[in-house]
VEXDREN-2710 file (C-alpha; in Angstrom, 1 decimal):
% VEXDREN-2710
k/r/px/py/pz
1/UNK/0.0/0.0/0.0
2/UNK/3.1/2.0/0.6
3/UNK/4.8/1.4/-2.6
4/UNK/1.5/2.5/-4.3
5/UNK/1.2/5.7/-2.4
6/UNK/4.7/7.2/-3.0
7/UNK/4.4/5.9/-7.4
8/UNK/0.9/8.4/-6.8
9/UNK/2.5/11.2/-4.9
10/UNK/5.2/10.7/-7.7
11/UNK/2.8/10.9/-10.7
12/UNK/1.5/14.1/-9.4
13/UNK/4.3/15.7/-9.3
14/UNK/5.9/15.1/-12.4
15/UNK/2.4/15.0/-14.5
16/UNK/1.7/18.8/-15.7
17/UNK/-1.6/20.0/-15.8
18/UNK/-3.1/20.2/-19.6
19/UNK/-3.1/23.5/-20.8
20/UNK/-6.3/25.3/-23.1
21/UNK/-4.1/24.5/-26.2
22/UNK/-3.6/20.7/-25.6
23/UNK/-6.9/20.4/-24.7
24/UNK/-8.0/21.9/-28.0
25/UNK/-5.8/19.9/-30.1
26/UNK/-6.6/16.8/-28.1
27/UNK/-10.0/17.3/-29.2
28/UNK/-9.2/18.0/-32.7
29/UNK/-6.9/15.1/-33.4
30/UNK/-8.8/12.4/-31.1
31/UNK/-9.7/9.3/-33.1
32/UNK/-12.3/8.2/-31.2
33/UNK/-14.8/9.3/-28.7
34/UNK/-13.0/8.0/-25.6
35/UNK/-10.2/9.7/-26.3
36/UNK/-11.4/13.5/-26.9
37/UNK/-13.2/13.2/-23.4
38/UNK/-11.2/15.9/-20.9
39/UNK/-8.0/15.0/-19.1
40/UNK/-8.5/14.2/-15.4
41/UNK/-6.7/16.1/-13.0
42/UNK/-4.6/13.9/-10.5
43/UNK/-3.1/16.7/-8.2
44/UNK/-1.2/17.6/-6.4
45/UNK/-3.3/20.7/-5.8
46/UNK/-7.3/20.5/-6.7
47/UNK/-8.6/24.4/-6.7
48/UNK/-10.5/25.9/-4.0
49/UNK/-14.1/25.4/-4.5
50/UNK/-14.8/29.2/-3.7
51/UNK/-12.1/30.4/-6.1
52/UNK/-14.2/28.0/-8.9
53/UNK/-17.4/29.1/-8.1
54/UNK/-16.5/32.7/-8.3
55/UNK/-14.3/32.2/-11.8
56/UNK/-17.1/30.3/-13.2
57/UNK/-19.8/33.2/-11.6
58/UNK/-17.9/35.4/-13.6
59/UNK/-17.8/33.8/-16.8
60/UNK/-21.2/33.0/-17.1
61/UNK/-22.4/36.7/-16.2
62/UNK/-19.7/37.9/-18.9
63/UNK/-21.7/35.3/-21.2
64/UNK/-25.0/36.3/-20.3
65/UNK/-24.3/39.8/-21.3
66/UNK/-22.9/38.7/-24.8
67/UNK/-25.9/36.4/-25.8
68/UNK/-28.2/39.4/-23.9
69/UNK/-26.8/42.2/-26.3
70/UNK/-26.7/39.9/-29.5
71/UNK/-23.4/38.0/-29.7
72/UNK/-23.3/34.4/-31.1
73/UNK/-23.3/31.4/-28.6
74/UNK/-20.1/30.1/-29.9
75/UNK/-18.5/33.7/-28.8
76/UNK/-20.0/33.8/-25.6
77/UNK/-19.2/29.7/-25.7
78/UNK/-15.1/30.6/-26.6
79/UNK/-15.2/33.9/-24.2
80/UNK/-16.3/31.8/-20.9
81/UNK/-13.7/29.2/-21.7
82/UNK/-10.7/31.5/-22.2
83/UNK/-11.9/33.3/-18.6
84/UNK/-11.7/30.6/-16.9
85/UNK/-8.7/29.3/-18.4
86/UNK/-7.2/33.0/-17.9
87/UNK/-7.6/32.4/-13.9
88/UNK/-6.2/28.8/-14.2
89/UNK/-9.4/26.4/-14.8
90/UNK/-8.4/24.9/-18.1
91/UNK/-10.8/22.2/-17.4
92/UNK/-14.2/23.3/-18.1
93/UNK/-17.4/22.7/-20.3
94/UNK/-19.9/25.7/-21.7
95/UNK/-22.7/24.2/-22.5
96/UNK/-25.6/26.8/-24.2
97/UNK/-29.1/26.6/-25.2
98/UNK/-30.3/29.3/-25.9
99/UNK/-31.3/31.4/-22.9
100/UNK/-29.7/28.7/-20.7
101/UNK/-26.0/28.5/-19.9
102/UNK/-24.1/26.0/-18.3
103/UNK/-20.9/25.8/-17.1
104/UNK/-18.5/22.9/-15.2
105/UNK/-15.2/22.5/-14.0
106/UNK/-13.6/19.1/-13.5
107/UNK/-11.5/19.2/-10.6
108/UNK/-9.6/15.8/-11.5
109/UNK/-10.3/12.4/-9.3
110/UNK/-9.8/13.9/-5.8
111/UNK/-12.6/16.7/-6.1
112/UNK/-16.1/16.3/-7.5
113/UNK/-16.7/18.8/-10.7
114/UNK/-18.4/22.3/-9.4
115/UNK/-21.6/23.2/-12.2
116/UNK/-23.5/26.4/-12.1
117/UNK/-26.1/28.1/-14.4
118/UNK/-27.8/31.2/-15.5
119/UNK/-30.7/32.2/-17.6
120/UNK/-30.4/34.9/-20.1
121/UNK/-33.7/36.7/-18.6
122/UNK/-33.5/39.7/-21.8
123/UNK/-32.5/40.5/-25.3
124/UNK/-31.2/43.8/-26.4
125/UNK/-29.3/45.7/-28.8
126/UNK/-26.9/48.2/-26.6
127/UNK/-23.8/48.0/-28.4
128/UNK/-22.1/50.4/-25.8
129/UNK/-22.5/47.6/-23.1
130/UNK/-21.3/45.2/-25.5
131/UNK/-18.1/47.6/-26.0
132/UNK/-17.2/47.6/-22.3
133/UNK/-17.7/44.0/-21.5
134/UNK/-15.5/43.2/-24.4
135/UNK/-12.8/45.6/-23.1
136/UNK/-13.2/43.5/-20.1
137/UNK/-12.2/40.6/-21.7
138/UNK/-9.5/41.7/-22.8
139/UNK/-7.8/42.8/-19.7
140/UNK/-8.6/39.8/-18.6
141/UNK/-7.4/37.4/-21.1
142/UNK/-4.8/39.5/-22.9
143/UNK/-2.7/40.0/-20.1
144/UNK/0.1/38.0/-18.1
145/UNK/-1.3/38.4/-15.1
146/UNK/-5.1/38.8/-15.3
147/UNK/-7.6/41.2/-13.4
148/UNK/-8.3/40.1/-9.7
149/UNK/-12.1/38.4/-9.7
150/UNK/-12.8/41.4/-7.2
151/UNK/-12.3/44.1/-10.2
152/UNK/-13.3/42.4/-13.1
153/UNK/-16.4/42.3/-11.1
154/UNK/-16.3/45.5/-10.3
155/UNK/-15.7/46.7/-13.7
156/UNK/-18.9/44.1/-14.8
157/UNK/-21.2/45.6/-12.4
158/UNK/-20.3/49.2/-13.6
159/UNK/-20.8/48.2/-17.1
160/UNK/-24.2/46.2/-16.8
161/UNK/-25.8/49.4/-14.6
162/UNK/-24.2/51.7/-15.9
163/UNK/-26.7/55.0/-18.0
164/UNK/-26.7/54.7/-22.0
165/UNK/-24.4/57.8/-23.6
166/UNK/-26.9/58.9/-24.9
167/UNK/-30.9/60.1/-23.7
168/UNK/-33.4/57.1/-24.9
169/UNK/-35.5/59.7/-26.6
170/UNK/-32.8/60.4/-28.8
171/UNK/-32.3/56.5/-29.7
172/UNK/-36.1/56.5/-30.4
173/UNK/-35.8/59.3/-33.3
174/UNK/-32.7/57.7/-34.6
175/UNK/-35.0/54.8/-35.3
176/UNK/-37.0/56.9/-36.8
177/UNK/-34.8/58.3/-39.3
178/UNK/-33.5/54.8/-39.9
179/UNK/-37.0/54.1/-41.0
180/UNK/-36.9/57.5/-43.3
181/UNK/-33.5/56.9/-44.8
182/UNK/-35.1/52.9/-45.6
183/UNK/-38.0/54.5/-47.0
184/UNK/-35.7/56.9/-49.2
185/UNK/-33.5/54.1/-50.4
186/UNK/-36.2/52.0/-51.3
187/UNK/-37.8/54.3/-54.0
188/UNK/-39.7/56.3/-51.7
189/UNK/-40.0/60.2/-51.4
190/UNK/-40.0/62.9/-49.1
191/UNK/-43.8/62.3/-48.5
192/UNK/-43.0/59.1/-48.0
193/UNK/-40.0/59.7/-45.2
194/UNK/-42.0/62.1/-43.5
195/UNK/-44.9/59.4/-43.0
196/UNK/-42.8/57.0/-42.3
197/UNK/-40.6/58.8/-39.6
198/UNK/-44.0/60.0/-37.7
199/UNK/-45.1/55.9/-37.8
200/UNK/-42.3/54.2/-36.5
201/UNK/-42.7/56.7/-33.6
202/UNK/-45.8/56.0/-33.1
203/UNK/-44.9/52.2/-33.3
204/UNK/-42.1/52.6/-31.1
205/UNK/-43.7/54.0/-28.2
206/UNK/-46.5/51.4/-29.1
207/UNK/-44.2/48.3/-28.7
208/UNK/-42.3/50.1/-25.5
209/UNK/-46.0/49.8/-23.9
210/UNK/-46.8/46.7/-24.6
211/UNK/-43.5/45.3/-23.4
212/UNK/-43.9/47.0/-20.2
213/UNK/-47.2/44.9/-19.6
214/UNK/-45.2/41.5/-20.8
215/UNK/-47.1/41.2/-24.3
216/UNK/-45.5/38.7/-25.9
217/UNK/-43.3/39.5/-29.4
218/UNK/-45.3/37.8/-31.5
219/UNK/-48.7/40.3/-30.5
220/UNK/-46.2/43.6/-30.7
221/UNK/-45.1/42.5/-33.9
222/UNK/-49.2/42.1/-35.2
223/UNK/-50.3/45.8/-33.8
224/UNK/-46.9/47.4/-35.1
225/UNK/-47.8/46.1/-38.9
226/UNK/-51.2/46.9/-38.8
227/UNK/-50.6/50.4/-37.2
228/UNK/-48.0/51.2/-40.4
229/UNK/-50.2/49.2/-43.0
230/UNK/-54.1/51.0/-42.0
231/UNK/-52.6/53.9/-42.1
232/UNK/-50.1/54.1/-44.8
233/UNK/-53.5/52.5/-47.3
234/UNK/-55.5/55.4/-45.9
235/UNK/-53.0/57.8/-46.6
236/UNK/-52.8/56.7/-50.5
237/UNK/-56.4/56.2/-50.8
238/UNK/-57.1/59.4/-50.1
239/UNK/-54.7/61.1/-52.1
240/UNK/-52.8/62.5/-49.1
241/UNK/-49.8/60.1/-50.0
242/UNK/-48.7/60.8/-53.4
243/UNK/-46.5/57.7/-54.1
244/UNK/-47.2/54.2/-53.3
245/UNK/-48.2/52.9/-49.6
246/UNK/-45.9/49.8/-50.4
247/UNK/-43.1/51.8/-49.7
248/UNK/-43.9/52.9/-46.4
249/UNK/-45.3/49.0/-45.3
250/UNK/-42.2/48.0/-46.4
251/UNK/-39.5/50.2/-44.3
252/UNK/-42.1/49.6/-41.1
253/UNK/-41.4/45.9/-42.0
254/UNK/-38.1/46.5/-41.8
255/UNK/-37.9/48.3/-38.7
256/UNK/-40.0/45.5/-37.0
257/UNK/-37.7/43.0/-38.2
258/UNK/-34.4/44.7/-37.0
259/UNK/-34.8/43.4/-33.5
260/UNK/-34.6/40.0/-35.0
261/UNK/-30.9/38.0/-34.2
262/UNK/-30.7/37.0/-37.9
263/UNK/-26.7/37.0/-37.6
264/UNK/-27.0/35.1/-34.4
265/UNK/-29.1/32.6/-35.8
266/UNK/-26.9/31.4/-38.7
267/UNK/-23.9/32.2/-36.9
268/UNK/-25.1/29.7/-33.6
269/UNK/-26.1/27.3/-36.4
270/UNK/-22.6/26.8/-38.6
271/UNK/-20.5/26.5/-35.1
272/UNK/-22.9/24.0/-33.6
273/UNK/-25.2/25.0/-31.3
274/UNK/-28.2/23.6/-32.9
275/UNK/-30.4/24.2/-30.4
276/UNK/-29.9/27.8/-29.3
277/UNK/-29.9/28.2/-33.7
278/UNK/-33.3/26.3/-33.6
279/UNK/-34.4/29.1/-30.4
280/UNK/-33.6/31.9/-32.3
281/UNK/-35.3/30.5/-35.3
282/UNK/-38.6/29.9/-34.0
283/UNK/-38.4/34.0/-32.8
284/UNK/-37.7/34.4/-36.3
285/UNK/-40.6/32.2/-37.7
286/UNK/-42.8/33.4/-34.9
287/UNK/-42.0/37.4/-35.4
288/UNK/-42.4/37.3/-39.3
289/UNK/-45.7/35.5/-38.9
290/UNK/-46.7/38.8/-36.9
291/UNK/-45.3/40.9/-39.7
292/UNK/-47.9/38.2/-41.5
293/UNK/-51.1/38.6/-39.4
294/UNK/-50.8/42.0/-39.1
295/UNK/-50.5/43.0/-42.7
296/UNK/-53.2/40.7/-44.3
297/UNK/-55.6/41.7/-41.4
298/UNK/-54.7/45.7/-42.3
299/UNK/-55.6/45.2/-46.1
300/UNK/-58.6/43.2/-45.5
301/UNK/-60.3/45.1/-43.1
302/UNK/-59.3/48.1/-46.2
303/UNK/-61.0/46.5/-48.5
304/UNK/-64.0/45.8/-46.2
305/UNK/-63.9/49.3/-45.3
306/UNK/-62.9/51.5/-48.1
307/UNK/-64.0/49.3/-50.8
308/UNK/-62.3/49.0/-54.6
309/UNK/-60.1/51.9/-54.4
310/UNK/-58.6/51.4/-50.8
311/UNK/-57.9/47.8/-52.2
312/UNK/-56.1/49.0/-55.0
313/UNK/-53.9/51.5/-52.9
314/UNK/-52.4/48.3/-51.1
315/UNK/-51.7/46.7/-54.1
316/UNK/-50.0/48.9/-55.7
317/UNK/-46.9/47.9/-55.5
318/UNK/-43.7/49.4/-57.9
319/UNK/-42.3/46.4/-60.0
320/UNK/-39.0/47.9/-60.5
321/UNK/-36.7/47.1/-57.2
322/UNK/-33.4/47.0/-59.0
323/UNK/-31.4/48.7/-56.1
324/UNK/-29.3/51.8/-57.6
325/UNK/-25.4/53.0/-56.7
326/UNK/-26.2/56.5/-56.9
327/UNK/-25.6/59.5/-55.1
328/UNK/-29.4/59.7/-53.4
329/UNK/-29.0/56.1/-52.5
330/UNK/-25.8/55.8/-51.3
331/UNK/-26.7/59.2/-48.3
332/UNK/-29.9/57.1/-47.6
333/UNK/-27.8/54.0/-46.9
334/UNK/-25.1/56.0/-45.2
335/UNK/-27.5/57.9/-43.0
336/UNK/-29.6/54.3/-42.2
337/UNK/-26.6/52.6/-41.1
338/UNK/-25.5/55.6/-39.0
339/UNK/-29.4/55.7/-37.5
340/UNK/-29.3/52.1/-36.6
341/UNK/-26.1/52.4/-34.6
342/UNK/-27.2/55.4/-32.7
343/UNK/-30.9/53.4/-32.2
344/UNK/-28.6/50.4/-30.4
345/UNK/-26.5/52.7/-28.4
346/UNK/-23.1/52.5/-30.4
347/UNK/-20.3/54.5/-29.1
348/UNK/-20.6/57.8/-30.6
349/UNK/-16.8/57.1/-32.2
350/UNK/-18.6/53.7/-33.9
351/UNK/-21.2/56.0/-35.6
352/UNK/-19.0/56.8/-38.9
353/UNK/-18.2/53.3/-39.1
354/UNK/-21.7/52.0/-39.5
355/UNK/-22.4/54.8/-42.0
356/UNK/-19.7/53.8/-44.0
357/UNK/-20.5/50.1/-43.8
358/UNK/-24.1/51.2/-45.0
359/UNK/-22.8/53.0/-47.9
360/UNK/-20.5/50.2/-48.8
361/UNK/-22.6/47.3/-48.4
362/UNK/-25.8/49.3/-50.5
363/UNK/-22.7/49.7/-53.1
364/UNK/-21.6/45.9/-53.2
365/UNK/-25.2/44.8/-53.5
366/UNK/-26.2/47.4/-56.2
367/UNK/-22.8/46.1/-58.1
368/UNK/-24.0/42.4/-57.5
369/UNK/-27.5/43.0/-59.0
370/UNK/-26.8/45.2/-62.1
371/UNK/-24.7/42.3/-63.2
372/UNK/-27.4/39.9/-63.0
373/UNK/-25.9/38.0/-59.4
374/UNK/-29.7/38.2/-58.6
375/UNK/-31.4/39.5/-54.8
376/UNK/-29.9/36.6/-53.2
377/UNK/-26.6/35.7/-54.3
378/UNK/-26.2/40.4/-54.3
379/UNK/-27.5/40.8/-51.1
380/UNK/-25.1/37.9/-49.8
381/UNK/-21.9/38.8/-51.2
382/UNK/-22.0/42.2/-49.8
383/UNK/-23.1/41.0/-46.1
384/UNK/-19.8/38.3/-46.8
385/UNK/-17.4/41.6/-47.6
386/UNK/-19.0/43.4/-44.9
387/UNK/-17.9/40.7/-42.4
388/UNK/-14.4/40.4/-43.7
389/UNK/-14.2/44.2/-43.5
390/UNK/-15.4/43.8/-39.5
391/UNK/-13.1/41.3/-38.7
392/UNK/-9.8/43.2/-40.2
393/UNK/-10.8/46.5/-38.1
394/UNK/-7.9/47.4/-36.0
395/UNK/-8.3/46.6/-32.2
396/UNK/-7.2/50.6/-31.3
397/UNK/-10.8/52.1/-33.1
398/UNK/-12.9/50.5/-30.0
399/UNK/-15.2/49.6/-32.8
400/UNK/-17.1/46.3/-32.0
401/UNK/-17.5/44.2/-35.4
402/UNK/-21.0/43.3/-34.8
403/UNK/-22.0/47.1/-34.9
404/UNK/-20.3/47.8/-38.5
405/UNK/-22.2/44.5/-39.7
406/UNK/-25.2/45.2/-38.3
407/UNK/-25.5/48.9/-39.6
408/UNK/-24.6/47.4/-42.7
409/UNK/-27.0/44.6/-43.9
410/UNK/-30.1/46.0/-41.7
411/UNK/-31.2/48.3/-44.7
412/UNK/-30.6/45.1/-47.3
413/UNK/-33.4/43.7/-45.4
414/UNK/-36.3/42.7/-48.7
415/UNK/-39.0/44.2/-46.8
416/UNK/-40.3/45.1/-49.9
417/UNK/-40.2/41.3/-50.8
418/UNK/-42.4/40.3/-47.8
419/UNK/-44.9/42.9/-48.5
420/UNK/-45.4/41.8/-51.8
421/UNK/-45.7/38.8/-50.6
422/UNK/-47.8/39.2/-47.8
423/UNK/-50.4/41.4/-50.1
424/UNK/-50.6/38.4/-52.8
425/UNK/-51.7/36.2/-50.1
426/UNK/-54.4/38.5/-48.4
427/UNK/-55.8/38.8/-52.1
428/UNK/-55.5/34.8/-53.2
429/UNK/-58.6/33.4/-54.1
430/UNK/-57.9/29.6/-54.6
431/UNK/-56.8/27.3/-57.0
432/UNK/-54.6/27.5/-60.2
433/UNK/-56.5/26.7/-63.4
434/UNK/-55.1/24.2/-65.7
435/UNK/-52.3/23.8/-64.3
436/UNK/-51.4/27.3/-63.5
437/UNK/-49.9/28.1/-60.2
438/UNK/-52.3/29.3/-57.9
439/UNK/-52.2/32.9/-55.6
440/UNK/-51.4/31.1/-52.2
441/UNK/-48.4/29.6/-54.5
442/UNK/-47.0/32.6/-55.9
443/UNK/-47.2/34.4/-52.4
444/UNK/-45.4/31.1/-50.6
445/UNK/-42.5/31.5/-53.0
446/UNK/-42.4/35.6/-52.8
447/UNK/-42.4/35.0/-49.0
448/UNK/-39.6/32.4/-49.4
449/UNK/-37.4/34.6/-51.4
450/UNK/-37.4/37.1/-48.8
451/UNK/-36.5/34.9/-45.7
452/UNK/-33.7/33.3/-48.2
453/UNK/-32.7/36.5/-48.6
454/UNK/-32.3/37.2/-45.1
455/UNK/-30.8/34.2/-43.8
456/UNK/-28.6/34.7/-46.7
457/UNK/-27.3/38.1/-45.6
458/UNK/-26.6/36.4/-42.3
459/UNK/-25.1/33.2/-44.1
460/UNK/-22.2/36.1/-45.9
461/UNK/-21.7/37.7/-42.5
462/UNK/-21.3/34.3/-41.1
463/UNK/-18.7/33.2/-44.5
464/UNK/-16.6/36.7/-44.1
465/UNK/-15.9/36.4/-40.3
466/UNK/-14.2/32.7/-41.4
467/UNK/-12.2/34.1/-43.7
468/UNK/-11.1/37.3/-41.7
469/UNK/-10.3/35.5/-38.4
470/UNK/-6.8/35.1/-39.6
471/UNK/-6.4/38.7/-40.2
472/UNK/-7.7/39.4/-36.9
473/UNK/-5.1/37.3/-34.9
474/UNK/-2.2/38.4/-37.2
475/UNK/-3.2/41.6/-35.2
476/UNK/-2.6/40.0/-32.1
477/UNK/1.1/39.1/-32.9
478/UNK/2.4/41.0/-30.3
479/UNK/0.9/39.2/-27.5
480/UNK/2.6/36.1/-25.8
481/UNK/1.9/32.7/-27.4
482/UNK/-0.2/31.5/-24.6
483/UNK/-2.0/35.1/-24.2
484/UNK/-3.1/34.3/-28.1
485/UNK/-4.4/30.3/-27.6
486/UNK/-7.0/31.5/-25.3
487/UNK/-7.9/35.2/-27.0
488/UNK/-11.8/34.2/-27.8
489/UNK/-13.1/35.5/-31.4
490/UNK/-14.4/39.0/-30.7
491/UNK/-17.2/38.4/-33.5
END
C-alpha cells in the first residue's frame, strides 16, 4: 500500500496539468470518442471550490451579457472558456441553449466537478455595453497576469448598470430616421420619409408599452404592422400620400424586423449550437408570422372598409426594385446605417463606421445585382465583404465588429419582398387553373425569397468572419503565445 502511495504522490508531481491549447488539439486530433473526453486532473493541488465558483460566476455573467446584447453562442461559448482558463481552470465545459447556460469544472479524481447556471432573462441591442464588457475581456485574457475576480467584477457591475451615452428619446428618433433613410433608399419620397418617420414613432412608443405589460413578441409584432399598414393605405387612398403605400409598409417591415438575431441565428447554427440556432429560429418564424397577421388583417379590413379603391392603394406595388449605386442612395444608406447604430446605443466614435458600412454594403449589392448575381446571391456577397471588413478593423478604433455589420445589412433587409408577398396572399382566391400556379403559391414562393434572402445576408456575414479570423489574430502578434491560444473571437 506504501509502494502505491509514494508511485501516486510521484505521478502528481511530475504529471503537468493540460493547458487550453492541448486540450484543443486533443480534441481535434482524437480518433475516437474515448479519447477527446477531458484529461483528469490527479493533483497535487485540486482548486479551491470558492475560487471555482466565483471564476465560473464570472464567466457566465460575462456570457450572459454577450448572448443578452446579440453576440453568437459560440462567442460567448469561446469567451467563458478563455476566462476561466485565464484564472487557471483549463478544465471546463460551456454548454448553451439558448437562454440557458451552463458551465462545469472538472477538478480531476480527488474533487467532485463544481456546475453552475444562468438564464439569459432579456435580449437587447446596446452596443455600448457590449463595448465595455469586451474591453473586459480583454484585460482579462490578454494580459500575463489577469484582473483580480474582485475588479473584473467590479468593472462588470459598472458596465451592466451603468446609464446609455446617450438620452433614450434620442435612440427613439434615430430609429425613426433609420425608417426614413429605408424609405428613401427603397424608392420612396419625401412624403413618404416624413410618414414613415412619424409611424415608427408611433410604433415605437406602441411596442415600448406593450413590453412593459409582458405582451409577448409575436402580439407587438401584429399591432406594429397593422398600425404602419391602415394607415399608410389610408393615406394613398385618399390622395394625401402621393406615391405608393408599399413603400412605407415595407420600411415599417423593416424596422420590426431589426430586432430580429438573424446573424445570431446562422452564426449559432454553422459553429454548432443547434439548439440555441433552432431558439432563435422559432423567434424568427414566430415574429415574421406577426409581420404576416398584421398586414393581411390591415388590407382586409381596407378592402371591407374602403371598398375597390382602398384595395387597390395596397396593391400597388412598384415592380422595378433594381437597387441603384447612386448618389441619393448611397446618403440614404449612409445615414440608415448611422441611424441604426445610434438606435442600439453604439459608441458615438462607432457612428461613422456604421455609415460607412451602409454605404458600402448598398454599393456591393447594387454592383452584384446590375450584373445579374440576382437579390440573393447580391444581397449575400456584400453582407460576406462586410464581415471580412469587420473582422480586419484594428483593435485601437474600439469599434465592435457586430456594430459595423449590423448597420450594414439592416437596410438590405427585402421588406419590400415580404410585403409583396404578404399582399398576394391576403388577395388569393384559390386554386390554379389548368395547371397554372395558384395565388397562395405565388405568395409562398415571394415570402420564401425574402426569408432566403435574409438568412442569406446572415449566411455572408457568417462566410466573411471565417475568412477574416486570420487577419484578426495576425493583429494580435504582439501578444505572448499563450495570451493568443485563449484570445476568444471577438465576433
Amino acid at each position: 500500500m506504501g509502494v502505491a502511495q509514494r508511485a501516486a504522490g510521484s505521478f502528481r508531481r511530475h504529471v503537468p496539468l493540460p493547458s487550453a491549447e492541448d486540450l484543443r488539439r486533443a480534441a481535434i486530433d482524437a480518433p475516437t470518442v474515448r479519447e477527446n473526453l477531458l484529461p483528469a486532473m490527479p493533483g497535487p493541488q485540486v482548486a479551491d471550490e470558492t475560487l471555482v465558483l466565483r471564476v465560473l460566476d464570472l464567466a457566465l455573467r460575462i456570457g450572459e451579457v454577450q448572448l443578452a446584447t446579440g453576440a453568437g453562442a459560440a462567442v460567448a461559448h469561446d469567451t467563458m472558456l478563455s476566462i476561466a482558463s485565464a484564472y487557471g481552470l483549463p478544465t471546463c465545459d460551456v454548454d448553451i441553449a439558448f437562454s440557458t447556460i451552463t458551465m462545469c469544472c472538472h477538478r480531476g479524481l480527488e474533487a467532485g466537478p463544481v456546475t453552475t447556471m444562468r438564464n439569459v432573462r432579456y435580449r437587447t441591442q446596446d452596443y455600448t455595453r457590449l463595448t465595455t464588457i469586451d474591453a473586459l475581456i480583454k484585460d482579462i485574457v490578454d494580459q500575463d497576469v489577469p484582473l483580480t475576480s474582485s475588479e473584473a467584477f467590479e468593472r462588470l457591475a459598472i458596465a451592466v448598470n451603468a446609464a446609455h451615452p446617450y438620452p433614450r428619446y434620442a435612440a427613439g428618433l434615430a430609429r425613426s430616421a433609420f425608417a426614413s433613410a429605408v424609405a428613401v433608399l427603397i424608392g420612396g419620397g419625401a412624403g413618404v420619409a416624413l410618414v414613415t418617420f412619424l409611424l415608427t414613432s408611433v410604433v415605437w412608443g406602441m411596442a415600448r408599452w406593450l413590453g412593459r405589460r409582458n405582451v409577448p413578441m409575436f402580439f407587438q409584432q401584429v399591432f406594429g404592422a397593422m398600425v404602419v399598414t391602415t394607415t399608410a393605405i389610408a393615406l394613398a387612398s385618399s390622395g394625401i400620400l402621393l406615391d405608393s403605400s408599399a413603400y412605407v409598409v415595407a420600411a415599417g417591415i423593416i424596422v420590426l424586423l431589426t430586432g430580429l438575431s438573424l446573424v445570431g441565428l446562422v452564426q449559432d447554427a454553422i459553429t454548432g449550437f443547434p439548439l440555441t440556432a433552432a431558439g432563435r429560429a422559432v423567434e424568427v418564424v414566430l415574429a415574421t408570422a406577426g409581420l404576416l397577421v398584421g398586414v393581411v388583417v390591415s388590407i382586409k379590413l381596407a378592402e371591407a372598409v374602403g371598398g375597390p379603391s382602398a384595395l387597390s392603394a395596397a396593391l400597388n406595388i412598384p415592380s422595378d426594385l433594381t437597387p441603384q449605386a447612386d448618389a441619393t442612395s448611397l446618403i440614404a444608406a449612409a445615414a440608415a446605417g448611422l441611424f441604426f447604430a445610434l438606435s442600439a446605443y453604439a459608441p458615438l466614435t462607432s457612428l461613422p463606421v456604421a455609415g460607412v458600412g451602409g454605404a458600402a454594403a448598398w454599393a456591393i449589392y447594387a454592383a452584384g445585382s446590375a450584373h445579374g448575381m440576382g437579390q440573393v446571391v447580391a444581397s449575400a456577397s456584400a453582407a460576406a465583404v462586410l464581415g471580412l471588413i469587420a473582422m480586419a478593423l484594428p483593435m485601437r478604433l474600439g469599434t465592435p465588429p457586430l456594430v459595423l455589420v449590423v448597420a450594414g445589412i439592416m437596410p438590405l433587409l427585402p421588406g419590400l419582398t415580404l410585403y409583396t408577398g404578404f399582399s398576394q396572399l391576403a388577395t388569393s382566391s384559390g386554386g390554379g387553373v389548368n395547371g397554372a400556379v395558384s395565388p397562395i403559391g405565388t405568395s409562398s414562393v415571394t415570402i420564401l425569397l425574402a426569408l432566403t434572402v435574409s438568412l442569406g445576408l446572415a449566411a455572408g456575414v457568417s462566410f466573411g468572419e471565417q475568412i477574416g479570423w486570420p487577419l484578426a489574430k495576425l493583429q494580435r502578434r504582439r501578444l505572448t503565445p499563450a495570451i493568443r491560444a485563449r484570445r476568444p473571437r471577438i465576433f
